[in-house]
PDB file as gemmi writes it, atoms N, CA and C in Angstrom:
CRYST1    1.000    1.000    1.000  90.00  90.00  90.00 P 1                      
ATOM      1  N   UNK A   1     -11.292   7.912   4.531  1.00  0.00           N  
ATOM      2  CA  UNK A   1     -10.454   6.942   5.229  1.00  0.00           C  
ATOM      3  C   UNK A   1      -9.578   7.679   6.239  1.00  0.00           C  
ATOM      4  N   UNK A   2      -9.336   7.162   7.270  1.00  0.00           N  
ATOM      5  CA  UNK A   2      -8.558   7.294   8.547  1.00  0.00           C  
ATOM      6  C   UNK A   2      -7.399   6.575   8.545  1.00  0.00           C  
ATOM      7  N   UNK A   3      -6.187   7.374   8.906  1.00  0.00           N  
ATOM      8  CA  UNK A   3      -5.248   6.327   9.391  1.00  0.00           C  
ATOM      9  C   UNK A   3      -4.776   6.595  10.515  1.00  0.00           C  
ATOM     10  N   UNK A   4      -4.293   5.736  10.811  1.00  0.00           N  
ATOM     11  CA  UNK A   4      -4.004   6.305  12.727  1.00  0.00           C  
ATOM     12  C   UNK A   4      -2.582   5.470  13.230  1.00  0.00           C  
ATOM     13  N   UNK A   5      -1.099   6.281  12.745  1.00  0.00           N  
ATOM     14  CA  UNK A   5      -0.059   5.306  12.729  1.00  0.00           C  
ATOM     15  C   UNK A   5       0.434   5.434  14.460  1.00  0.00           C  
ATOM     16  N   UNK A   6       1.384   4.540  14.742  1.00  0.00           N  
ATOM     17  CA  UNK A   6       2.060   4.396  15.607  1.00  0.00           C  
ATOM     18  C   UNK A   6       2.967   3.772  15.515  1.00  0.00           C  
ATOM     19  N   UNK A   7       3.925   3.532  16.573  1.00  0.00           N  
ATOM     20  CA  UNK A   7       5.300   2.807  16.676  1.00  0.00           C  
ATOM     21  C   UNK A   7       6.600   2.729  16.889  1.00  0.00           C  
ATOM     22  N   UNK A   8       6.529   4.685  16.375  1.00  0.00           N  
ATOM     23  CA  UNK A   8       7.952   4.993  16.218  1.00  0.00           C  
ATOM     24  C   UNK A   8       8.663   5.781  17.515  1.00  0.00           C  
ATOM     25  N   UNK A   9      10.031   5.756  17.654  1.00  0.00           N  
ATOM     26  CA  UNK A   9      10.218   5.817  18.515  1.00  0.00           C  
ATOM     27  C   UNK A   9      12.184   6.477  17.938  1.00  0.00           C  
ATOM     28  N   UNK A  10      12.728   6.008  19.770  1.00  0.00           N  
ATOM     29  CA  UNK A  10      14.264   5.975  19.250  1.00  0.00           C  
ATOM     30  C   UNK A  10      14.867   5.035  19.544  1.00  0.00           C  
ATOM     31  N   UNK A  11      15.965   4.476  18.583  1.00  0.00           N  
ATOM     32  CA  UNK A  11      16.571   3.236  19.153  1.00  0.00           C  
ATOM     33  C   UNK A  11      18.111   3.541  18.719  1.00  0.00           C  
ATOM     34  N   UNK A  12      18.753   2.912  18.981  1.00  0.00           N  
ATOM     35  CA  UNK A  12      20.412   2.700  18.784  1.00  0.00           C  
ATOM     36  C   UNK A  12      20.640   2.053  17.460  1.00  0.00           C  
ATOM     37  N   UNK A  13      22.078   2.770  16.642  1.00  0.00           N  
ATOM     38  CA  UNK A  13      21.991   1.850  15.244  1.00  0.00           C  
ATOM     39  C   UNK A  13      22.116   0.123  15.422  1.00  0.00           C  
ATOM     40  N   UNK A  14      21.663  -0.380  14.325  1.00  0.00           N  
ATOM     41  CA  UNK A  14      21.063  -1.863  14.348  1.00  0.00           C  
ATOM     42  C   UNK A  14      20.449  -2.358  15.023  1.00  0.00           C  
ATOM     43  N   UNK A  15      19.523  -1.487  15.462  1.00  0.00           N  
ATOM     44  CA  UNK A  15      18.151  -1.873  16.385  1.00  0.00           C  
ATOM     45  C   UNK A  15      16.989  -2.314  15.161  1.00  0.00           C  
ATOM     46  N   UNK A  16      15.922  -2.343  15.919  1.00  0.00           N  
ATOM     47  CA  UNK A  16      14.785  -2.501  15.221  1.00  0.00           C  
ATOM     48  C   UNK A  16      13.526  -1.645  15.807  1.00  0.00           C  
ATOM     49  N   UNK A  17      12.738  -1.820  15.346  1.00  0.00           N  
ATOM     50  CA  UNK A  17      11.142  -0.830  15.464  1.00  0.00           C  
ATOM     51  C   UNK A  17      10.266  -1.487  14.757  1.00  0.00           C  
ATOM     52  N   UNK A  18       8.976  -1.422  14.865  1.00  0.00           N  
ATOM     53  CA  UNK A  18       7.986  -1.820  14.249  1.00  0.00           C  
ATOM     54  C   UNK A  18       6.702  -0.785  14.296  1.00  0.00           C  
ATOM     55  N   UNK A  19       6.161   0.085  12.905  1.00  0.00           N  
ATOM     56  CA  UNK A  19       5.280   0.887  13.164  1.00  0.00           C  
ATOM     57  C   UNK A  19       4.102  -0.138  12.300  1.00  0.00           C  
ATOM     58  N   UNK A  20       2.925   0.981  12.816  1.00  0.00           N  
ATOM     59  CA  UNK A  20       1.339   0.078  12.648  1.00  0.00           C  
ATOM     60  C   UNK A  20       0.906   1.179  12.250  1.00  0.00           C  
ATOM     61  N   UNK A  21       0.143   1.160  11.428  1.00  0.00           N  
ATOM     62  CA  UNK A  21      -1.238   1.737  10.801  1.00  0.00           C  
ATOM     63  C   UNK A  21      -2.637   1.666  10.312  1.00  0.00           C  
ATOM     64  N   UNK A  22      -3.637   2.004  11.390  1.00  0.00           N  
ATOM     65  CA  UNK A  22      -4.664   1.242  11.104  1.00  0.00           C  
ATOM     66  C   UNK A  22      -5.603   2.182  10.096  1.00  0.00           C  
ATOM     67  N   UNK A  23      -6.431   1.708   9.411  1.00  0.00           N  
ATOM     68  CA  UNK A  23      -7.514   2.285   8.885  1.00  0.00           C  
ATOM     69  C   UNK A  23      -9.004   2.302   9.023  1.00  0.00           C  
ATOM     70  N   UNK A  24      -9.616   3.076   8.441  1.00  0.00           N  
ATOM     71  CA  UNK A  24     -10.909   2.514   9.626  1.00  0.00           C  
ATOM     72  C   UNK A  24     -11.483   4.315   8.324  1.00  0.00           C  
ATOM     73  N   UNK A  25     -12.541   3.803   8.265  1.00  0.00           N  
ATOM     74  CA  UNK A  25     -13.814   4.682   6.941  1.00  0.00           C  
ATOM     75  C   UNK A  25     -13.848   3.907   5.966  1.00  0.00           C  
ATOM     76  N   UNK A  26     -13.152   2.635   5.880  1.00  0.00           N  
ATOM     77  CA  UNK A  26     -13.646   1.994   4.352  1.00  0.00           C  
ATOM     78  C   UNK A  26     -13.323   0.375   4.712  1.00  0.00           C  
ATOM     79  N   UNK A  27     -14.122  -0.573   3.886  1.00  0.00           N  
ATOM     80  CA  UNK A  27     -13.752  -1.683   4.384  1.00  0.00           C  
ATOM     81  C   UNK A  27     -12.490  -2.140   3.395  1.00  0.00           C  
ATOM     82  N   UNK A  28     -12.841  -2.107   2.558  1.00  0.00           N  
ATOM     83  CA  UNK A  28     -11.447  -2.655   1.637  1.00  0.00           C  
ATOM     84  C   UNK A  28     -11.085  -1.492   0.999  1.00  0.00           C  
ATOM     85  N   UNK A  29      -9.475  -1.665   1.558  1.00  0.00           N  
ATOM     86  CA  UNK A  29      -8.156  -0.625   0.677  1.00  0.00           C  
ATOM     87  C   UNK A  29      -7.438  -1.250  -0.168  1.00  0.00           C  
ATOM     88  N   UNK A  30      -7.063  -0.553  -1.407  1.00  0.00           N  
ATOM     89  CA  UNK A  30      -6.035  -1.291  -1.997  1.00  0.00           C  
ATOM     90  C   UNK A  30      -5.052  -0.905  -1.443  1.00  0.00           C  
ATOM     91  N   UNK A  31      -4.103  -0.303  -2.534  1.00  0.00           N  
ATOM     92  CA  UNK A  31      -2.448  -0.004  -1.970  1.00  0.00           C  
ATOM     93  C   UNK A  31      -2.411   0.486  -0.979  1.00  0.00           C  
ATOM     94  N   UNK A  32      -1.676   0.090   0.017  1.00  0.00           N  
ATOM     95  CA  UNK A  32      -0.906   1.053   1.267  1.00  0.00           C  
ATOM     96  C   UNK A  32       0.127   0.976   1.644  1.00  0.00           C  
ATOM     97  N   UNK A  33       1.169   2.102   2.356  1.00  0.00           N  
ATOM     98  CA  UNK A  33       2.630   2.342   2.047  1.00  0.00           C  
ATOM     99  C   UNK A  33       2.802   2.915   3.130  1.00  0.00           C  
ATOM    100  N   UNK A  34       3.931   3.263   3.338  1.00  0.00           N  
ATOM    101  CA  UNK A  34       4.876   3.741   3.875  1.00  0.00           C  
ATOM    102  C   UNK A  34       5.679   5.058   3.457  1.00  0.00           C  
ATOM    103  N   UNK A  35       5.507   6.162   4.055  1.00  0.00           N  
ATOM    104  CA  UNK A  35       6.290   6.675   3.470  1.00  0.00           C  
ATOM    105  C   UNK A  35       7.420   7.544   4.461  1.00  0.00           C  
ATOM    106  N   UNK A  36       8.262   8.457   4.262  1.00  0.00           N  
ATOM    107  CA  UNK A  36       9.110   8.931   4.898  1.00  0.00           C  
ATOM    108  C   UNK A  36       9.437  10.753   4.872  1.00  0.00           C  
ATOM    109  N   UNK A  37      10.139  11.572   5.679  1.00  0.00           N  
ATOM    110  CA  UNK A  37      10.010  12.428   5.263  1.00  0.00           C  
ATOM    111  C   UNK A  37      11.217  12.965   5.531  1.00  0.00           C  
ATOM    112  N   UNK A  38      12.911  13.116   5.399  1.00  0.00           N  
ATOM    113  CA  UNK A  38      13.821  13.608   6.072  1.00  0.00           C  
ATOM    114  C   UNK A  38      14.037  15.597   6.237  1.00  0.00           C  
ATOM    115  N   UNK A  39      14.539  16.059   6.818  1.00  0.00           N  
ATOM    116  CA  UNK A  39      14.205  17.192   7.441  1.00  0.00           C  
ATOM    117  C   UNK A  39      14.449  18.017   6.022  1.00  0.00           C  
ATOM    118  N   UNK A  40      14.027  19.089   5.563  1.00  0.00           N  
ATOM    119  CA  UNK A  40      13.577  19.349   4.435  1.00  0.00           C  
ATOM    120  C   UNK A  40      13.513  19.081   3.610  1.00  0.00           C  
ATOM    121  N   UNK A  41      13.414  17.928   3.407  1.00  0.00           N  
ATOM    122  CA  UNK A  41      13.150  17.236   2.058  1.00  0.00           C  
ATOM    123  C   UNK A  41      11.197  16.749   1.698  1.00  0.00           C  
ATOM    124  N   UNK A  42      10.990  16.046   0.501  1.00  0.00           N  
ATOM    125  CA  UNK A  42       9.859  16.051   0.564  1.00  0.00           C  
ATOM    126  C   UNK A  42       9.615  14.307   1.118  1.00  0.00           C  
ATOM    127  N   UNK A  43       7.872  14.141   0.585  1.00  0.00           N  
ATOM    128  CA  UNK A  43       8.376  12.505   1.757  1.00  0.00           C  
ATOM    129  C   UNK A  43       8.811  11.550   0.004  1.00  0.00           C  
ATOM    130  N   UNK A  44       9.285  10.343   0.650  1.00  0.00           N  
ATOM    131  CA  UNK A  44       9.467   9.496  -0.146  1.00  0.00           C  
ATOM    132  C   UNK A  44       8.870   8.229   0.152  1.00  0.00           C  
ATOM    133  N   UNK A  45       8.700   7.321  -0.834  1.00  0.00           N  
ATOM    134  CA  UNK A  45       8.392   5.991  -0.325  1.00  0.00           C  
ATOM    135  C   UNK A  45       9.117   5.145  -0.040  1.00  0.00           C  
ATOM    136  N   UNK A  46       8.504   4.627   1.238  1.00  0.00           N  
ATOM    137  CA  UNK A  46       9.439   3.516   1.730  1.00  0.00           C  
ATOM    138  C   UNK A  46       9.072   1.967   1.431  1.00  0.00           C  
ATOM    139  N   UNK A  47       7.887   1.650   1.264  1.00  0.00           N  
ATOM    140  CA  UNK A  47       7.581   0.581   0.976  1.00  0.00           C  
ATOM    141  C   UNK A  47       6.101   0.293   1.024  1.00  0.00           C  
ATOM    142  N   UNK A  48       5.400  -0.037   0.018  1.00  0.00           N  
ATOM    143  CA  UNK A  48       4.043  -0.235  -0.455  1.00  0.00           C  
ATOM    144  C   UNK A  48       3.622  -1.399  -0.125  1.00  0.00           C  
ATOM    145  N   UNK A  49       1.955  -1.976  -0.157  1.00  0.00           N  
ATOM    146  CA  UNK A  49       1.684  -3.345  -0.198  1.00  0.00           C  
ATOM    147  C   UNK A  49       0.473  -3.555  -0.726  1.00  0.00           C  
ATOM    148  N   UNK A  50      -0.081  -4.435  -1.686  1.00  0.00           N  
ATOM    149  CA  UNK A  50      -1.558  -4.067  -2.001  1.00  0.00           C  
ATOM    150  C   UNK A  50      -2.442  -5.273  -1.287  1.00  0.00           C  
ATOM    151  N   UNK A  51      -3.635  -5.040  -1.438  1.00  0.00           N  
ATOM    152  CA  UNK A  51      -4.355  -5.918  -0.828  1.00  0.00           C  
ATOM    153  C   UNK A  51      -4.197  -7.520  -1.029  1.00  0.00           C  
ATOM    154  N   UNK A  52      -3.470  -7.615  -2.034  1.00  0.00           N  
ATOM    155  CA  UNK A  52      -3.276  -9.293  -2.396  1.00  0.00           C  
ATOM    156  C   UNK A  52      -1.710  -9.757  -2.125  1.00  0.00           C  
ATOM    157  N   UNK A  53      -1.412  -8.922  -1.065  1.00  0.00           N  
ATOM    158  CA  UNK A  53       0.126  -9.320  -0.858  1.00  0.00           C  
ATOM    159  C   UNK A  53       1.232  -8.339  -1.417  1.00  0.00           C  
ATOM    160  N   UNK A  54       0.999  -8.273  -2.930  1.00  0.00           N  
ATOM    161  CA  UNK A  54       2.476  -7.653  -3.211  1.00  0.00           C  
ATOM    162  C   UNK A  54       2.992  -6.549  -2.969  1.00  0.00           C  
ATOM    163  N   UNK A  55       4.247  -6.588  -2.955  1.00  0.00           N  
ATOM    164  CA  UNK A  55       5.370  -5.326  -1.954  1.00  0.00           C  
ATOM    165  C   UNK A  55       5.709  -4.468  -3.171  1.00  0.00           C  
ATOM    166  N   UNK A  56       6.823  -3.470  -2.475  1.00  0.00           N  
ATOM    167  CA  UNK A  56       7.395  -2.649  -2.892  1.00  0.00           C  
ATOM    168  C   UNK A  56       8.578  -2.005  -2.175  1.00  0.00           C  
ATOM    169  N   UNK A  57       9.227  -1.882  -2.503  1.00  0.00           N  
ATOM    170  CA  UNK A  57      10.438  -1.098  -1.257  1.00  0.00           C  
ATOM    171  C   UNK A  57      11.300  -0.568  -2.052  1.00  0.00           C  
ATOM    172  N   UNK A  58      11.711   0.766  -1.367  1.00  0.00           N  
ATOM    173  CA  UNK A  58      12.666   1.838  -1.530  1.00  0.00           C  
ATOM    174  C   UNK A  58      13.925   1.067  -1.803  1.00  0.00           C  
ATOM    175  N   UNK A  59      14.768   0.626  -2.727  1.00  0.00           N  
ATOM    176  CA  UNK A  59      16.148   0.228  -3.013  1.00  0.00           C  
ATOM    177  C   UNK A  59      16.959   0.190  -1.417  1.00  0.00           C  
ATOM    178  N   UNK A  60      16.687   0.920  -0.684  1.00  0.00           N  
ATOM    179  CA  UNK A  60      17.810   1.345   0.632  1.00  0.00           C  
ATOM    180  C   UNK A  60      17.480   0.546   1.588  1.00  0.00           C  
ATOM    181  N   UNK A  61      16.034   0.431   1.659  1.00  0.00           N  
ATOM    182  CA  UNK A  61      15.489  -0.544   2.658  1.00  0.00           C  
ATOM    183  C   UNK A  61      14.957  -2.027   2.361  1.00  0.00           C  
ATOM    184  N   UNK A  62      15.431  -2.372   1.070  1.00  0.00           N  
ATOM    185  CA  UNK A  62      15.145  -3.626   0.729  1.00  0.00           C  
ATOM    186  C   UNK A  62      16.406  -4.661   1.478  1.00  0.00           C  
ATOM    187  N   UNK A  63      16.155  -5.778   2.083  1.00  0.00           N  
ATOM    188  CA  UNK A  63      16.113  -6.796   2.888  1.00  0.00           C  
ATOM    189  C   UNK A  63      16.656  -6.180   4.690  1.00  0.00           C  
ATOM    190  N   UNK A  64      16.032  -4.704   4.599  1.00  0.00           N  
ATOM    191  CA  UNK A  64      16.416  -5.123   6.073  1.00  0.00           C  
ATOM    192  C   UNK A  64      14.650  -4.308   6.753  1.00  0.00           C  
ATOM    193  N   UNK A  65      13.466  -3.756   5.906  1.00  0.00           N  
ATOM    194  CA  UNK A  65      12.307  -3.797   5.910  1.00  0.00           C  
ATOM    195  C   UNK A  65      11.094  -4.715   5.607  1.00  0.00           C  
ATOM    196  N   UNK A  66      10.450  -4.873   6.426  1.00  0.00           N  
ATOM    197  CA  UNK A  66       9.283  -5.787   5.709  1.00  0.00           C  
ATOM    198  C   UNK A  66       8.107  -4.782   6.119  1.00  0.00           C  
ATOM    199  N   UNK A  67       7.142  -4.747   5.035  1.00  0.00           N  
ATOM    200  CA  UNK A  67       5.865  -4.252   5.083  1.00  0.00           C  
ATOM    201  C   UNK A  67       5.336  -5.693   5.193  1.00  0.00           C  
ATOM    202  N   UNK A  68       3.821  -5.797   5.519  1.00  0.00           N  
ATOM    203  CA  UNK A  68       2.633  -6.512   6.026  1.00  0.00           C  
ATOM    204  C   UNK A  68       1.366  -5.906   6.380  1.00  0.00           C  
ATOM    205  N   UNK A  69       0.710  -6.707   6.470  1.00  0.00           N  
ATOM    206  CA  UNK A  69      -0.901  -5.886   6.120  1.00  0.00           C  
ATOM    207  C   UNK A  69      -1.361  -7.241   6.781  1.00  0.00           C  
ATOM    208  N   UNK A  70      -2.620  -6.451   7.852  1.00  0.00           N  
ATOM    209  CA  UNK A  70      -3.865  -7.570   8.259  1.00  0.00           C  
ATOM    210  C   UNK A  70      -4.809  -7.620   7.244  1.00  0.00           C  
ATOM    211  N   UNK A  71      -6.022  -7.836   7.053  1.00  0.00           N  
ATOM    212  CA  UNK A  71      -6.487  -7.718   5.386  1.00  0.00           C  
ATOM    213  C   UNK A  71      -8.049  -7.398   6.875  1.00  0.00           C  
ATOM    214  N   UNK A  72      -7.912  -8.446   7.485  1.00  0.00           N  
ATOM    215  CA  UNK A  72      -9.199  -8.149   8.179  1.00  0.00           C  
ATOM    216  C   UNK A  72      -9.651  -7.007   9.235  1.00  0.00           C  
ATOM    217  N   UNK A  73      -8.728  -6.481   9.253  1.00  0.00           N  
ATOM    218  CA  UNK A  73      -8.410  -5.151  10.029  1.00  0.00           C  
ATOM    219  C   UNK A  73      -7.932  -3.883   9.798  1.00  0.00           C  
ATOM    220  N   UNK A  74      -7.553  -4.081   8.320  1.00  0.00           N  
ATOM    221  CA  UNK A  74      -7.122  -3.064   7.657  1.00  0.00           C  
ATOM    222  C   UNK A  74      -6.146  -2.310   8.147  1.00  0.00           C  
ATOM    223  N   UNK A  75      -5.260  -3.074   8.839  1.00  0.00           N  
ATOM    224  CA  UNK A  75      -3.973  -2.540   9.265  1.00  0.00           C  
ATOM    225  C   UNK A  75      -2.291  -3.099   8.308  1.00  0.00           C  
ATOM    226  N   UNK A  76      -1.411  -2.241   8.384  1.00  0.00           N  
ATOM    227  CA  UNK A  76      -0.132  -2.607   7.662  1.00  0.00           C  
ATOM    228  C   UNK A  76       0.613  -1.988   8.904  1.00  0.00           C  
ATOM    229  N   UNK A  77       1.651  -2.817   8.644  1.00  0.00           N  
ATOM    230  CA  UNK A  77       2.926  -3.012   9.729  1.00  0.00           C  
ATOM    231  C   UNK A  77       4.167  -2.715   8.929  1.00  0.00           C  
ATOM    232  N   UNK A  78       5.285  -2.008   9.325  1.00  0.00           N  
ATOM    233  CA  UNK A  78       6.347  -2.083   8.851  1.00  0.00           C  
ATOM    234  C   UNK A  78       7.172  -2.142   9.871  1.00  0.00           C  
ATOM    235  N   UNK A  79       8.064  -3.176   9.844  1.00  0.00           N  
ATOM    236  CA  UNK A  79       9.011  -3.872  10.395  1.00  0.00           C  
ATOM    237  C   UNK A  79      10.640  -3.471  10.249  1.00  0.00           C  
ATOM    238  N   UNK A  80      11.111  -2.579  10.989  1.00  0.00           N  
ATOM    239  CA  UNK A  80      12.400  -2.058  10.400  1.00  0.00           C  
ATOM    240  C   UNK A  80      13.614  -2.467  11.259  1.00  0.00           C  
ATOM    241  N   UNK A  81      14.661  -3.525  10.723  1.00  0.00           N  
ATOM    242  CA  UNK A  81      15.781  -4.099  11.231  1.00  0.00           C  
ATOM    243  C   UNK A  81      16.680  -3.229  11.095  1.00  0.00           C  
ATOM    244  N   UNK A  82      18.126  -3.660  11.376  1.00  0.00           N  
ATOM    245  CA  UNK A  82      19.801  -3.124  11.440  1.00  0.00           C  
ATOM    246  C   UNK A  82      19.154  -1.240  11.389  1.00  0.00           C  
ATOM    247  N   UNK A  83      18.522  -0.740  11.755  1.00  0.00           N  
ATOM    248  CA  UNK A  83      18.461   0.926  11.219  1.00  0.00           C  
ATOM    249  C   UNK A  83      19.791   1.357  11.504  1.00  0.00           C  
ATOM    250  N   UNK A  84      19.843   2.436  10.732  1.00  0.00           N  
ATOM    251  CA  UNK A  84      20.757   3.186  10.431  1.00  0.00           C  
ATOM    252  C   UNK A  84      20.599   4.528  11.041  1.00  0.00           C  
ATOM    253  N   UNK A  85      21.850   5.059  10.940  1.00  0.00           N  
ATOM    254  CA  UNK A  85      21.035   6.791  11.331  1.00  0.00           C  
ATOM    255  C   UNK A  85      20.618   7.567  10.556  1.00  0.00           C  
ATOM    256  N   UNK A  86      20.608   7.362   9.080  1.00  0.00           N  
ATOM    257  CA  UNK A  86      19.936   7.807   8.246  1.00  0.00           C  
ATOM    258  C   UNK A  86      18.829   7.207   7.807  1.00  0.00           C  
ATOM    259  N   UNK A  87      18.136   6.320   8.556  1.00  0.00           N  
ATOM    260  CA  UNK A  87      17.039   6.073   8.399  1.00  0.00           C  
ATOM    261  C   UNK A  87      16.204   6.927   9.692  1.00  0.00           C  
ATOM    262  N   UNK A  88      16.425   7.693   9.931  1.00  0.00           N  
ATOM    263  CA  UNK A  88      16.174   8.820  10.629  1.00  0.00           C  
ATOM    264  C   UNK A  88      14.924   9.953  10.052  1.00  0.00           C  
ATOM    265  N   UNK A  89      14.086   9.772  10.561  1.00  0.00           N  
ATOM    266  CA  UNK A  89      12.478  10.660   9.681  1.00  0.00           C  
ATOM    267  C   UNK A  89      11.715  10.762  10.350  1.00  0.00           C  
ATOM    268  N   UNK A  90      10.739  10.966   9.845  1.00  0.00           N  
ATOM    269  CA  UNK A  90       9.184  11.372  10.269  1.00  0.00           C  
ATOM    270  C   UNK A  90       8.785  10.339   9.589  1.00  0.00           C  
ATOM    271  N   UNK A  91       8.164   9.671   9.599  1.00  0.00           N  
ATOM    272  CA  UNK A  91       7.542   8.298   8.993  1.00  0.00           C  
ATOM    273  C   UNK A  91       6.005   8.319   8.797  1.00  0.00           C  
ATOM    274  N   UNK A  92       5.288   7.695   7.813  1.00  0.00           N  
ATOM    275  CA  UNK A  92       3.617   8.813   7.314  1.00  0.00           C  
ATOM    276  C   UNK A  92       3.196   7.085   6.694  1.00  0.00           C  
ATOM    277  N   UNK A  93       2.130   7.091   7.298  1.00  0.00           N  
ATOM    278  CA  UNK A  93       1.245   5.479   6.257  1.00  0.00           C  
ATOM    279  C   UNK A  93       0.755   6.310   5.479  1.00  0.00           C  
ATOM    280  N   UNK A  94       0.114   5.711   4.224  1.00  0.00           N  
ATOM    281  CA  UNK A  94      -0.775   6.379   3.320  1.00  0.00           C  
ATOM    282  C   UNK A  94      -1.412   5.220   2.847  1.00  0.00           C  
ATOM    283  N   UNK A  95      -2.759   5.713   2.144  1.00  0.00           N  
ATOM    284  CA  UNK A  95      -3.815   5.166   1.207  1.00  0.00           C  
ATOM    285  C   UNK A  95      -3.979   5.935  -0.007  1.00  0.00           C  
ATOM    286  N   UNK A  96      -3.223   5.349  -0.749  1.00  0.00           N  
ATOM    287  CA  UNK A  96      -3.249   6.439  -2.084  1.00  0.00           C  
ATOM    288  C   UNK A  96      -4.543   6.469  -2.301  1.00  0.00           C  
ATOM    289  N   UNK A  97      -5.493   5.747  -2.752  1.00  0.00           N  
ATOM    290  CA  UNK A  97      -7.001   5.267  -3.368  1.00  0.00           C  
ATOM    291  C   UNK A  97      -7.634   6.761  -2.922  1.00  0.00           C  
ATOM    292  N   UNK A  98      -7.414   6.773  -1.710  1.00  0.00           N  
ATOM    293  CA  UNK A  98      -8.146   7.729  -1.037  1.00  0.00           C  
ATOM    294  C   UNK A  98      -7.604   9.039  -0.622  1.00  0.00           C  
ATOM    295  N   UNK A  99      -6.314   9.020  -1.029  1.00  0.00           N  
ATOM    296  CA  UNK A  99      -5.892  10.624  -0.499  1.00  0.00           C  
ATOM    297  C   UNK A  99      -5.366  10.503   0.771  1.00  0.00           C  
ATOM    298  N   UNK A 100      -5.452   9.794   1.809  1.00  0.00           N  
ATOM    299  CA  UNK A 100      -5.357   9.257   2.841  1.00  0.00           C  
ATOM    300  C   UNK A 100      -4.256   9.381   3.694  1.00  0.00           C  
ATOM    301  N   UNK A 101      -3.526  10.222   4.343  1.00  0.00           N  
ATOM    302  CA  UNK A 101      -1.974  10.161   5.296  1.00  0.00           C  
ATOM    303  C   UNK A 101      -2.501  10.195   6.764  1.00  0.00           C  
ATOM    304  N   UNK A 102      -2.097   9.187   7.471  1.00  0.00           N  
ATOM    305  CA  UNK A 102      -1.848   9.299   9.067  1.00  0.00           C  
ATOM    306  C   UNK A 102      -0.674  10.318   9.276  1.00  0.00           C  
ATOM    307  N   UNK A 103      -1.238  10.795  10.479  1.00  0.00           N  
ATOM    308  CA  UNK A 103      -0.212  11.638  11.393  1.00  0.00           C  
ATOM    309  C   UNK A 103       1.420  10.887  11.294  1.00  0.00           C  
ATOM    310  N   UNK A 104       2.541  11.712  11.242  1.00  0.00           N  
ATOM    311  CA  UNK A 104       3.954  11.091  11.146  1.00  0.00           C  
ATOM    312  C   UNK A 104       3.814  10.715  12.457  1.00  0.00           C  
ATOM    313  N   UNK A 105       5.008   9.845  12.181  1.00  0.00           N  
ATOM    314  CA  UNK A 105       5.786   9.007  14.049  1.00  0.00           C  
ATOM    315  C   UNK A 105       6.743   9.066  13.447  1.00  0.00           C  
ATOM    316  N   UNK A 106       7.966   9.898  14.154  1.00  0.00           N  
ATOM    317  CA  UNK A 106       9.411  10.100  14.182  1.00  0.00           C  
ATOM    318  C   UNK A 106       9.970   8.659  15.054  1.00  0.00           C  
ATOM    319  N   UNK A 107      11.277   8.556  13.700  1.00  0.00           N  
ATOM    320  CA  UNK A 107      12.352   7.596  13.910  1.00  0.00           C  
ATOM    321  C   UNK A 107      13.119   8.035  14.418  1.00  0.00           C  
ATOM    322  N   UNK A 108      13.959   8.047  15.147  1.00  0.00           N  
ATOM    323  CA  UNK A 108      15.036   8.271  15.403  1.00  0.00           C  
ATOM    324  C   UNK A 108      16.496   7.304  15.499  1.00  0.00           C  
ATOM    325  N   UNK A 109      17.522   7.568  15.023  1.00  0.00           N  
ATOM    326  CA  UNK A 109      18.493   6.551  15.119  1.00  0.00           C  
ATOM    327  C   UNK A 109      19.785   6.804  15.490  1.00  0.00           C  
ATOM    328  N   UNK A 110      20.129   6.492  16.698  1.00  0.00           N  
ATOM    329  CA  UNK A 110      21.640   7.150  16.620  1.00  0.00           C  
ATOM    330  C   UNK A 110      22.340   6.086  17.168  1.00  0.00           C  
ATOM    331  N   UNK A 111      23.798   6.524  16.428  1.00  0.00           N  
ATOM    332  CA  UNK A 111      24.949   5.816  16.358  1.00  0.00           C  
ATOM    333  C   UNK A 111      26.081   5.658  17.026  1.00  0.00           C  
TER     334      UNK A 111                                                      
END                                                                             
C-alpha cells in the first residue's frame, strides 16, 4: 500500500487546514489515521477511522479535528480547526493493516 499525503501548510493560530491521504496498492483498507510527530519526540496519534465510519482522536484534538474517509477512493481527510501552536508537527497518514506511512506534511502554527 501507498500513501501519498498532502495539505499541510502554515497558518495563523485559530486557523484551519485540511490534509488528504490517498491510498492506492489495495482496494479495501481497514484502519487509517493520522498521526503526528513533534520535534524530537516520537509520532503520536492523532486520530484514526475504520472503514465503517468509526473515529478515534487524541484527547487534545477532540472537537476541534475531524477525520473522514472516501471509502471509494481510499482516501481520509483530516480537517483541523482553532490550531494552536502546539499543534505544530510533521503530520504522517498511516495504514496500520499494512505497515503503511505516507511522506510527513509539516504544520505549522504561529501565534
Amino acid at each position: 500500500v501507498q500513501l501519498q499525503a498532502s495539505g499541510g501548510g502554515a497558518v495563523q493560530a485559530g486557523g484551519s487546514l485540511r490534509l488528504s491521504c490517498a491510498a492506492s496498492g489495495s482496494s479495501r483498507i481497514n484502519t487509517m489515521g493520522w498521526y503526528r510527530r513533534f520535534p524530537g519526540k516520537q509520532r503520536e496519534l492523532v486520530a484514526a477511522i475504520t472503514r465503517g465510519g468509526t473515529t478515534d482522536y487524541e484527547e487534545d484534538v477532540k472537537g476541534r479535528f475531524t477525520i473522514s474517509r472516501h471509502n471509494a477512493n481510499n482516501t481520509i481527510y483530516l480537517q483541523m480547526n482553532s490550531l494552536k501552536p502546539e499543534d505544530t508537527a510533521v503530520y504522517y497518514c498511516c495504514a496500520p493493516s499494512s505497515g503503511s506511512w505516507g511522506q510527513g506534511t509539516l504544520v505549522t502554527v504561529s501565534s
